[in-house]
VOFI-851162 format. One record per residue (C-alpha): residue number from 1; x, y, z. Coordinates in Angstrom, 2 decimals. Each point is the difference from the previous one (the first is absolute). Layout:
! VOFI-851162
   nr       xx       yy       zz
  NUM        X        Y        Z
...
! end
This chain:
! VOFI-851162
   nr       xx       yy       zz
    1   -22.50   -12.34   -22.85
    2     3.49     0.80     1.17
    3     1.60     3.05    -0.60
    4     2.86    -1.38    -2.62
    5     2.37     3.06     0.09
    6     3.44    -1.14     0.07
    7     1.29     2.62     2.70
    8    -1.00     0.98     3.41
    9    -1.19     2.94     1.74
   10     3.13     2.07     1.04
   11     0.11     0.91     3.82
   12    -0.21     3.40     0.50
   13     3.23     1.28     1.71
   14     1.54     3.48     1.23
   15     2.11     1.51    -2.20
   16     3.97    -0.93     0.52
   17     1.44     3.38     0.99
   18    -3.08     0.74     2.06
   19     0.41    -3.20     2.36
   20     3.55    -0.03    -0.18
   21    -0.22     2.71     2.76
   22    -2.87    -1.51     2.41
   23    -0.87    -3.15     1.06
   24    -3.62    -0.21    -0.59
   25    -1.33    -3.03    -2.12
   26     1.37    -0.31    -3.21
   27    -2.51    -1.99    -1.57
   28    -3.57     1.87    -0.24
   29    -2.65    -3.13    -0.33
   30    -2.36    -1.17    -2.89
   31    -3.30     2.02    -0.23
   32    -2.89    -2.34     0.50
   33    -0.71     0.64    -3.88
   34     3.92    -0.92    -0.49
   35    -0.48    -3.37     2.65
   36    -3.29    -1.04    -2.11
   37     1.86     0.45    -3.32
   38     2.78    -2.18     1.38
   39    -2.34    -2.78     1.61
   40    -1.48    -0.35    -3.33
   41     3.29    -1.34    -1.17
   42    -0.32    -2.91     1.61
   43    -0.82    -3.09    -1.40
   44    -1.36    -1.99     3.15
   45     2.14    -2.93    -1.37
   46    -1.15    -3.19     1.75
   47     2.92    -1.09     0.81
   48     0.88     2.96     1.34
   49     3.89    -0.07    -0.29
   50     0.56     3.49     1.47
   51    -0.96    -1.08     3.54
   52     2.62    -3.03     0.02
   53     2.76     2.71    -0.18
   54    -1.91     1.34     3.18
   55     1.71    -0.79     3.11
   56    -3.10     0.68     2.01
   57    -2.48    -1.66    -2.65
   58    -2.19     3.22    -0.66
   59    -2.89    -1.07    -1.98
   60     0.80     2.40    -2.56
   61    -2.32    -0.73    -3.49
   62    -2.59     0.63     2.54
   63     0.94     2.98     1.61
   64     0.53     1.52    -3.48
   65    -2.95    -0.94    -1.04
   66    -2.02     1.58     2.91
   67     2.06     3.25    -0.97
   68    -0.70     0.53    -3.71
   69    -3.73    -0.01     1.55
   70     0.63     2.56     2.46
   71    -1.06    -2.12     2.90
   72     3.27     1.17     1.88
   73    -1.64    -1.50     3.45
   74    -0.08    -3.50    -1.51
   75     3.78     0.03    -1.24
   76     1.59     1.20     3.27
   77    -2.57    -2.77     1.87
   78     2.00    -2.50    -2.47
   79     3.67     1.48     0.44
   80     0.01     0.18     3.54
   81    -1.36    -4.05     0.21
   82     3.65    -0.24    -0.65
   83     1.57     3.04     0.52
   84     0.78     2.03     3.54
   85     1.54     3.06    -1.52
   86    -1.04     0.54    -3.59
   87     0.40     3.50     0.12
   88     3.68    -0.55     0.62
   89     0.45    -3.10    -2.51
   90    -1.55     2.35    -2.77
   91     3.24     2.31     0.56
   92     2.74    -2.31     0.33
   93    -0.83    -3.36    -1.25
   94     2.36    -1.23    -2.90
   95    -2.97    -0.54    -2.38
   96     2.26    -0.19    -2.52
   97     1.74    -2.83     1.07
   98    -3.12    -1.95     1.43
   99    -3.63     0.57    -1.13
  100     0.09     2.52    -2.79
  101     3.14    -2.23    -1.11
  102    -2.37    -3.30    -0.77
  103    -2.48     2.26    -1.34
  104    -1.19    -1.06    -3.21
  105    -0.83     3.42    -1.84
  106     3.59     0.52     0.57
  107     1.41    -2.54    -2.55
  108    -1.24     2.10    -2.84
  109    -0.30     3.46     1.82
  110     0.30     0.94     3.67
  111    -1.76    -1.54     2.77
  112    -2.72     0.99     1.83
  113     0.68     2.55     2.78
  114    -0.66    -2.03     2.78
  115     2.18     1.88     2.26
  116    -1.47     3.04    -0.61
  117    -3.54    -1.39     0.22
  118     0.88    -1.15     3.53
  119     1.05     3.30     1.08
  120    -2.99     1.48    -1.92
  121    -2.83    -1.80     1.83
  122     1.75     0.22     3.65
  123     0.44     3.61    -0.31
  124    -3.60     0.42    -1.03
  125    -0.47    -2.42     3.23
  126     1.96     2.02     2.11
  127    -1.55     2.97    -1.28
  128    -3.78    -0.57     0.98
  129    -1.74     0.24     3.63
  130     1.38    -2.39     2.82
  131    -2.93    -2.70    -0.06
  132     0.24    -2.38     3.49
  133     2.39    -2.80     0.17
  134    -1.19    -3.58     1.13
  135     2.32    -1.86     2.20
  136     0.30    -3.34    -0.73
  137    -1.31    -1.99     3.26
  138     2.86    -1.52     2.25
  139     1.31    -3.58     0.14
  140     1.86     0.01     3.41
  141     3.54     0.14    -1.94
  142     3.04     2.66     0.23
  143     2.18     0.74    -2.49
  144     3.22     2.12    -0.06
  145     1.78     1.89    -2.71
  146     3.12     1.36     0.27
  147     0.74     2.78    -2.65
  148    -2.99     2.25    -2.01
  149     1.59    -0.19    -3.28
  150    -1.93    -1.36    -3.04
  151     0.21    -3.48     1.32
  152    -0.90     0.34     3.55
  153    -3.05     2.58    -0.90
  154    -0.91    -3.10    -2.58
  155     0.11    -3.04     2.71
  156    -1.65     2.76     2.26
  157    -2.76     0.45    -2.19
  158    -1.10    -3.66    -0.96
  159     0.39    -0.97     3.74
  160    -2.24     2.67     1.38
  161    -2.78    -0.85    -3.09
  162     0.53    -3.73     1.71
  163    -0.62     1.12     3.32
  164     3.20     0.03     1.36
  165     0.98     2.52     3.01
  166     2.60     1.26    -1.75
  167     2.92     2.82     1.40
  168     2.60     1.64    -2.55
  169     3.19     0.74     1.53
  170     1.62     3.04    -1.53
  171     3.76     0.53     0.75
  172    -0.04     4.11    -1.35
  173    -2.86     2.66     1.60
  174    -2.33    -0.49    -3.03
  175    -1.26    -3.01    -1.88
  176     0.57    -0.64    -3.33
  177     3.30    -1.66     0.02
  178     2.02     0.82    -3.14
  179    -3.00     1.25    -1.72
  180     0.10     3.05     3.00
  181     4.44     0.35     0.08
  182     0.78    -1.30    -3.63
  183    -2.02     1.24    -2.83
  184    -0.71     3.25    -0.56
  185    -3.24     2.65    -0.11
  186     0.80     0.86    -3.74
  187    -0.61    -4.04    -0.46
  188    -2.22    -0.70     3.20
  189    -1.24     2.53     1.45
  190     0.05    -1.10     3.96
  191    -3.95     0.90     0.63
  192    -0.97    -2.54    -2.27
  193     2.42    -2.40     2.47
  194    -1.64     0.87     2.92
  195    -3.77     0.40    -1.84
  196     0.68    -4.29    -0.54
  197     1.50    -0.46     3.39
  198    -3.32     1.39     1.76
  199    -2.13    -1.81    -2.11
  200     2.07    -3.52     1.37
  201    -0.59     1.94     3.76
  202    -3.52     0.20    -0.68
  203    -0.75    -3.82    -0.45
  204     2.05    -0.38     3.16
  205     3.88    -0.32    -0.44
  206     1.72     1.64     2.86
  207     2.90     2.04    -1.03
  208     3.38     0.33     2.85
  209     2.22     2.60    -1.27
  210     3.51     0.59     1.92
  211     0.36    -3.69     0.50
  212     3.10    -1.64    -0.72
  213    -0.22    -3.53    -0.16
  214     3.09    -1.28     1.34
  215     0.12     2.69     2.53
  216    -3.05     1.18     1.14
  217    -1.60    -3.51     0.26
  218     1.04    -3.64    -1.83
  219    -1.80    -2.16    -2.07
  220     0.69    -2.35     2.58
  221    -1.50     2.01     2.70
  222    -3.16     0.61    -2.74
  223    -0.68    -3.62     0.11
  224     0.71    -0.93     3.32
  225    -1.55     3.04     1.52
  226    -2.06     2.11    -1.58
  227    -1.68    -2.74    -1.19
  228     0.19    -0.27    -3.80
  229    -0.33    -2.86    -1.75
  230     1.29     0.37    -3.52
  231     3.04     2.58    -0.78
  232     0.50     1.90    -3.82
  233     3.27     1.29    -0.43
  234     0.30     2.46    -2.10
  235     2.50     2.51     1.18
  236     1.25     0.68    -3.57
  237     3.81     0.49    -0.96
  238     0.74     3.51     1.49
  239     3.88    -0.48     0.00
  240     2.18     2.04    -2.24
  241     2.71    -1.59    -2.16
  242     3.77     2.32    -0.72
  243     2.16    -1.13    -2.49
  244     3.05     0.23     2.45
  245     2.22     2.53    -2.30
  246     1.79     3.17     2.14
  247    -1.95     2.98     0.84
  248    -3.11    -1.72     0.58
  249    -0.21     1.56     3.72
  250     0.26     3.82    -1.31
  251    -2.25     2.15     1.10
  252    -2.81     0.23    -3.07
  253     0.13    -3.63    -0.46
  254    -3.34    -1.67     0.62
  255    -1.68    -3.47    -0.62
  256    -3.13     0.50    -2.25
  257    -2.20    -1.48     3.04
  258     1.27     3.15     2.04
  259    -0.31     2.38    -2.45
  260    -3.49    -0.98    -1.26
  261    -1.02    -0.46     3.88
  262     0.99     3.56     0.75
  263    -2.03     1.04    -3.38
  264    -3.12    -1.80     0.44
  265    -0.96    -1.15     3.41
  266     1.68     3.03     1.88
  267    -0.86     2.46    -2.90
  268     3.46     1.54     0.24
  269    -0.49     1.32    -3.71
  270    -2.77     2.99     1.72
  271     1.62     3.26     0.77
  272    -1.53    -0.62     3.70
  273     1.22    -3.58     0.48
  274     2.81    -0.16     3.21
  275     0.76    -2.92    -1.83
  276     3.84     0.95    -1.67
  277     0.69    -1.49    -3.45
  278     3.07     1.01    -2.75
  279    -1.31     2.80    -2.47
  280     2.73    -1.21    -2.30
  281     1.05     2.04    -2.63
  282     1.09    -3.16    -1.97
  283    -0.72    -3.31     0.83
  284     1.32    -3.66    -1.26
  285    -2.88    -2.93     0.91
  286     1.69    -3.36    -0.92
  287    -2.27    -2.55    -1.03
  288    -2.36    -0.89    -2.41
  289    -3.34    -1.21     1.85
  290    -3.40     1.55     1.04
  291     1.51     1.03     3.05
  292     3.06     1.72    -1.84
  293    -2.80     1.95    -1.95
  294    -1.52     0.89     2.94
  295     2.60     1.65     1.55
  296     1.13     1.53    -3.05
  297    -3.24     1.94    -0.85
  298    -0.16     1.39     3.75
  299     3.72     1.30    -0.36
  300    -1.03     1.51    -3.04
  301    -3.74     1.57     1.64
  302     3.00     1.25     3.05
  303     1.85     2.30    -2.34
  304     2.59    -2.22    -1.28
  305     1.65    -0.88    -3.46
  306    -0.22    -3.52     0.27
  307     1.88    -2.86    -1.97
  308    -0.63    -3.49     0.28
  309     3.02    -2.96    -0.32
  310    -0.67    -3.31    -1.04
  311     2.65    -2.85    -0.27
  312    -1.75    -1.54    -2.74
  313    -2.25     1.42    -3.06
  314    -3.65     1.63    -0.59
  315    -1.05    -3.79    -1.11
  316     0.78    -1.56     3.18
  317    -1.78     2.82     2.37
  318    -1.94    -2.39     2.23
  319    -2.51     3.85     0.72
  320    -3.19     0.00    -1.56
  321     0.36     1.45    -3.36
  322    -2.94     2.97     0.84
  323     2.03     1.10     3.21
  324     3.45     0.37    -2.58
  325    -2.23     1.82    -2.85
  326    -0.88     2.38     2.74
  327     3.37     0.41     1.70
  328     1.21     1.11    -3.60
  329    -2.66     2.08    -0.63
  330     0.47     1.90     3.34
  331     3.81     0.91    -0.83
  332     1.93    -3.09     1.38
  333     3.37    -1.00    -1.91
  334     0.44    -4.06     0.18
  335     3.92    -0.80    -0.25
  336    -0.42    -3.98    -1.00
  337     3.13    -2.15     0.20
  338     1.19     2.06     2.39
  339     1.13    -1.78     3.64
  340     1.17     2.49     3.23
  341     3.46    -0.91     1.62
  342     0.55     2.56     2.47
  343    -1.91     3.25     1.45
  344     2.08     2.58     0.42
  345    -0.01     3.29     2.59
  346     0.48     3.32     0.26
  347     2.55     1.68     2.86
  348    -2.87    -0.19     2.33
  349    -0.90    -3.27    -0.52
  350    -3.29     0.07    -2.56
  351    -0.07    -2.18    -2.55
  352     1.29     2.18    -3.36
  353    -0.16    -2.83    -2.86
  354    -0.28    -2.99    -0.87
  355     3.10    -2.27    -1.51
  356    -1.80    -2.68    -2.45
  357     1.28    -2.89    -2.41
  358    -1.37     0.31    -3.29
  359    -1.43    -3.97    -0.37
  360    -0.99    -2.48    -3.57
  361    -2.09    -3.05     0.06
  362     1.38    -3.32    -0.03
  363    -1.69    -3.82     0.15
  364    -3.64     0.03     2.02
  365     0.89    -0.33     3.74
  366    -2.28    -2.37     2.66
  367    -3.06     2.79    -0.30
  368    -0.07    -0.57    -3.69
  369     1.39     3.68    -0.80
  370     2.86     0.44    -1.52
  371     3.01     0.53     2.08
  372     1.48     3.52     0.05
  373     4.23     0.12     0.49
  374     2.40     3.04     0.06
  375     0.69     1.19    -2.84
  376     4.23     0.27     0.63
  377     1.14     3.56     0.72
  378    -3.60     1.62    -0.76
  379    -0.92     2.15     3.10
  380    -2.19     3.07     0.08
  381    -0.24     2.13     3.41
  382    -3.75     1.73     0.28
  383    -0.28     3.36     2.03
  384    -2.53    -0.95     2.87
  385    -0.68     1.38     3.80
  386    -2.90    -2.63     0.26
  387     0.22    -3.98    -0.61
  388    -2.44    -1.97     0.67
  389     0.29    -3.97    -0.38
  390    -3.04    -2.16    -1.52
  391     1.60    -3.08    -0.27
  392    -2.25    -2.33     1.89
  393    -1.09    -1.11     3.34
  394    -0.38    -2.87     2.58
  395    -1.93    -1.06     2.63
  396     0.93     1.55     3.53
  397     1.30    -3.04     2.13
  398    -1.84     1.79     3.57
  399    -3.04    -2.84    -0.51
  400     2.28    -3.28    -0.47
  401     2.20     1.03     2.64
  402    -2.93    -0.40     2.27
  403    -1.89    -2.35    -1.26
  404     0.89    -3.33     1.41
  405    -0.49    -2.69    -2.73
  406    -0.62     2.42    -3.01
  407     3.25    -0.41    -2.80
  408     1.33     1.64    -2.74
  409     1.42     0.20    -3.04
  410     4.08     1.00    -0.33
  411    -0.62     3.61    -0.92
  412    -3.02     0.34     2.38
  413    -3.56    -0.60    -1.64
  414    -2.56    -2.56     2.13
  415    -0.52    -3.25    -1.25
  416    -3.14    -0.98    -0.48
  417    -1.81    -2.10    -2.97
  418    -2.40     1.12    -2.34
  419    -2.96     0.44     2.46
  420     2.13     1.96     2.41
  421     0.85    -2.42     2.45
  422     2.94     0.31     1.78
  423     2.55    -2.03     2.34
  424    -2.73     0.75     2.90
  425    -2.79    -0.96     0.53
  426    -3.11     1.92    -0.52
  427     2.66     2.64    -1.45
  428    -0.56     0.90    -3.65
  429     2.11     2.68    -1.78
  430    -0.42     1.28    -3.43
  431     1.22     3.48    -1.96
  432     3.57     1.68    -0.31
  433     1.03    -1.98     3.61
  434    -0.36    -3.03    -1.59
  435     0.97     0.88    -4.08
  436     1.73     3.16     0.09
  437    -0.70     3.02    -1.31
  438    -2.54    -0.43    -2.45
  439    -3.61     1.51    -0.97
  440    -2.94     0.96     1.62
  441    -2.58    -2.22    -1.31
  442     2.31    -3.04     0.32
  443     0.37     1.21     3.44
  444    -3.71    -0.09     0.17
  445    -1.11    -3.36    -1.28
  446     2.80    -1.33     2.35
  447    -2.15     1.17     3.02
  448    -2.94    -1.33    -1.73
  449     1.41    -3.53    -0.21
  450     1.00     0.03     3.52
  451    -3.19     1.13     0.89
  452    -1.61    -2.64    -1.33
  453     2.67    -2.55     1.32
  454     0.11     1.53     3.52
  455    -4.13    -0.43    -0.64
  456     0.57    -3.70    -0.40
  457     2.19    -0.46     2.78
  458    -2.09     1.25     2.29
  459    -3.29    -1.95    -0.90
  460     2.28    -3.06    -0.39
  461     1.17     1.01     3.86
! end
């Protein structure tokens, strides 16, 4: 019988004003007693709703299932059937949003802790002896990806279990993509991104780090000379967005993407890093997404009073509501309808504050939010030496501008259609290049469609 209690297991986490000051992990992990417990919440609906609100389509009753026996083997065999990186999905994934959201213990309690679970059995995974790797057996095809974020590791991995020769092209000096420069070790701790990363290396992907592609080599010159057949785009949307108001050029004004960068793939917040990054005494992070939580918690972990500015109000935050519960538990002050006009400096040219417009909501604009608009005459002016903007990103235009054939949308992003397929052939592109910023695991079942399209294309060829 199922275990009917109405709550779930609580994750064990650090205490606030301990991790406040360090950046390791701030989530702790379920016991195996804890993970059983959980598992045997589960129904094992046969319908199975939970894994239609998964973008990769784990098979997740039966996972579960192999859980709350103990038989921890058999539910990582079953994740990773769909899964490259479960490890990491079991961190970041929105599980609210996607499969504990169509979870059916949570219309009269809350869901099952799928997320969790996930994290729970590759951890245990991750944990035991290496045992040998298999490489699938060759079929005479290449296959290039450019980028090793989420969705590039994803096409990586289902075209090397296909027998693809496949190469990841890596832009940066380590692999990972925005799961190595974007997120940080309190949330993902970067061993665990590497830990996946060699087990894709050890069914064959080839990793290039230190390759710009656009620079270093073209996807033309991929195709016409290095001889791959098929190309996966999926460079990501690395490009920082500025709201255009004065004093954005100061000296202690930084995009969230540089900031973050500096934190987590150049580990600029250890006393020996020679990587520089602001100490701030106080610092103003405008935005309201993952990203703007992000760099909020790491200002905060550097020393700084930190104060967060959102243009509209705590019910429109687009962040996960677990990553703004544990902002305000580690000391963060949210200003909501609150919208920056001008940065201003000191007599050496550092910012010293920030001018904002108080805001109010008006009729729901073309995101379905509802608009914010200055509030007439309300202004507020926040002491700050450190800004840092988290207001979005876009694709960098290096790859269209050399990439004969391959268009665009207006503000940047690839087309392609719902497999992936772009203007060129054998070209497929999925993640942030071809959507915008968005998630990990969307990211992720955008390489796995391509993969499967690219798959296709090349049997069809």
């Amino acid at each position: 019988m199922p275990n009917m209690r109405a709550t779930r297991n609580e994750m064990p986490v650090q205490d606030p004003n301990v991790r406040n000051k360090n950046f390791k992990e701030v989530a702790l992990g379920y016991t195996e007693e804890q993970a059983i417990d959980e598992a045997q919440r589960c129904l094992n609906c046969k319908n199975k709703p939970c894994v239609t609100g998964c973008p990769v389509q784990i098979d997740i009753p039966s996972f579960i299932a192999e859980v709350a026996k103990g038989d921890f083997a058999a539910a990582y065999k079953i994740i990773t059937k769909s899964s490259s990186l479960p490890a990491v999905c079991g961190r970041v994934c929105p599980q609210e949003n996607q499969c504990e959201g169509k979870c059916v213990r949570g219309i009269k309690g809350e869901p099952v802790a799928i997320g969790r679970l996930e994290r729970f059995v590759a951890d245990w995974h991750n944990a035991q002896p290496e045992a040998p790797v298999e490489k699938p057996a060759s079929n005479g095809h290449k296959a290039a990806i450019i980028g090793s974020g989420p969705s590039g590791l994803a096409c990586a991995g289902d075209l090397i279990k296909k027998g693809y020769d496949v190469t990841v092209f890596e832009a940066l000096h380590v692999a990972g993509g925005v799961l190595s420069y974007g997120i940080p070790e309190f949330r993902l701790p970067k061993d665990i991104v590497q830990k996946e990363i060699e087990g894709l290396k050890a069914l064959g992907v080839k990793v290039e780090t230190n390759t710009v592609v656009g620079r270093t080599v073209s996807i033309d010159e991929l195709m016409k000379e290095e001889g791959f057949e098929t190309v996966f785009i999926g460079s990501g949307a690395g490009l920082p967005r500025f709201m255009k108001i004065p004093g954005e050029n100061l000296s202690g004004v930084y995009s969230a993407n540089e900031f973050l960068t500096r934190i987590n793939l150049m580990k600029a917040y250890k006393e020996d890093s020679s990587t520089p990054v602001q100490h701030g005494k106080k610092a103003v992070i405008v935005g309201g997404g993952n990203v703007a939580m992000d760099a909020a918690r790491c200002a905060k972990r550097l020393g700084a009073d930190v104060t967060i500015v959102y243009r509209r109000t705590e019910n429109e935050l687009p962040a996960r509501a677990e990553e703004v519960e544990h902002a305000k538990e580690e000391g963060i002050v949210f200003r909501f309808l609150t919208n920056p006009v001008e940065i201003k400096s000191d007599d050496k040219g550092w910012v010293k504050s920030v001018v904002c417009q108080e805001m109010e909501l008006s009729e729901p604009d073309a995101s379905g939010r509802a608009k914010p608009v200055p509030k007439e005459g309300a202004f507020v002016d926040i002491e700050a030496d450190c800004v840092i903007m988290s207001i979005g990103t876009s694709p960098n235009p290096l790859i269209k501008a050399t990439t004969e054939g391959l268009d665009t949308q207006k503000w940047g992003g690839i087309i392609a259609d719902d497999n992936g397929l772009t203007s060129k052939e054998g070209v497929y592109a999925g993640g942030d290049a071809v959507t915008g910023a968005a998630t990990v695991i969307l990211a992720m079942g955008a390489g796995k469609k391509a993969a499967a399209a690219m798959d296709e294309y090349m049997q069809n060829k």
